[in-house]
C-alpha positions, 0 to 999 in steps of 0.5 A: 911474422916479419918485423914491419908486419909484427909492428903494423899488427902491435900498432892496429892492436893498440888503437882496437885497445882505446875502441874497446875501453873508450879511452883516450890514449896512452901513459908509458913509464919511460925508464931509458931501456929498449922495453919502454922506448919500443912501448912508447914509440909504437903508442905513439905511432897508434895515437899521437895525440895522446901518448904521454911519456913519464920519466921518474928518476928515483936514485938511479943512474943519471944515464937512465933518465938522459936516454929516457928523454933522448927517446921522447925527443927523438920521436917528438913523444910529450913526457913529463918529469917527475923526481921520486926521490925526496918521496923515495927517501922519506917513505923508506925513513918512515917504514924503516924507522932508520935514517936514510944514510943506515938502509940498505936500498938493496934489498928486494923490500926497499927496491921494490918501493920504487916501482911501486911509487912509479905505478901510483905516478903513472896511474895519477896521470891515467886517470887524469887524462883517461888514458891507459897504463901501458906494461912494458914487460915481455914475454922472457920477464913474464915467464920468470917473473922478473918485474915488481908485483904492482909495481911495473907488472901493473898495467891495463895493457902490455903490448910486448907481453909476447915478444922475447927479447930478440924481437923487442930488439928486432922491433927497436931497430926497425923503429930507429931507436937509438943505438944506445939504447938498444945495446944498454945493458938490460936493468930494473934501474933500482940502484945504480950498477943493476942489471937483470942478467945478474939478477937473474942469473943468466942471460936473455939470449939463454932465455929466449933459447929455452922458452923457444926450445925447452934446451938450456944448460943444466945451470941455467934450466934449473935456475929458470925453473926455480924462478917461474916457481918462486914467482908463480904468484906473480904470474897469475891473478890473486889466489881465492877459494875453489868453493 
């Protein structure tokens, strides 16, 4: 399928989506990466009436939050600001018992709070307005569960859910993202200097290689097959008993 073929089908998926559910539009976590702002943007192209941007800086880089507006202005999307911060902080201090200058915020147990703090935000505003949660994961996070469990893998709907991640690129381009955004470096936005091909221990385009062909590095195969292991209870729903 061709890009502006790929967009019209996401476009006409998301209106059948707010049919099917009665909704009336669309909540997108605007975080500054390519992801979000190609979420955004094709919501915005299925309702613009009721697609609503929220930025939520919480102890990351300036530059996020910067890029996050820059996409809402560029493409006229209604947004809301809401600083996570003070919340951030005086959670990680009560479940810590520690003062906030004593924790390290880079451990997997503090990091997640935040998206996990972002999804209560995004859902307040869904159930306000009835509109729907939007995921901006895509297929290459899904498969090795790189996303925060009810955190930003929380959603009602993921439209890029089976893009890699040269088709999101692909997509944003045609879209006419800022170009800035498009060539970011991938990152969770969870402290300042993250990105996922650090985290992850590759590279996207060594990703979408492997989902695509099954063909990787020794290295690198074997690291993303530990991730899909170690993250399987990520990718499915809740364990229960067979009986």
């Amino acid at each position: 399928m061709q890009t502006a073929e790929l967009v019209s089908a996401l476009v006409d998926w998301l209106r059948e989506q707010l049919q099917e559910t009665r909704q009336k539009g669309f909540v997108v976590g605007l975080s500054g990466g390519i992801d979000s702002s190609v979420a955004s943007v094709l919501c915005h192209r299925a309702c613009p009436e009721g697609t609503l941007g929220v930025i939520m800086p919480c102890y990351g880089s300036p530059q996020d939050a910067e890029d996050a507006e820059l996409m809402a202005c560029t493409f006229g999307i209604p947004y809301v600001k809401i600083k996570l911060d003070l919340i951030y902080a005086q959670l990680a201090e009560l479940l810590t018992g520690k003062s906030f200058d004593e924790i390290n915020h880079r451990t997997i147990t503090m990091s997640n709070l935040k998206p996990r703090l972002r999804m209560t935000v995004l859902y307040f505003y869904a159930n306000e307005y009835q509109y729907l949660v939007v995921g901006t994961a895509n297929r290459c996070e899904l498969t090795v569960g790189h996303f925060t469990k009810y955190g930003d893998g929380a959603a009602d709907i993921m439209p890029l859910a089976n893009l890699l991640k040269f088709q999101v690129r692909d997509i944003a381009r045609y879209l006419g993202i800022p170009e800035r955004i498009i060539t970011r470096p991938p990152s969770p936005g969870l402290w300042e200097g993250q990105t996922d091909n650090e985290e992850m221990g590759f590279t996207y385009e060594e990703l979408d290689h492997y989902i695509l062909y099954g063909e990787a590095t020794p290295e690198v195969k074997e690291r993303i097959e530990e991730l899909k292991a170690k993250h399987r209870h990520k990718r499915f729903p809740p364990l229960i008993p067979p009986f």
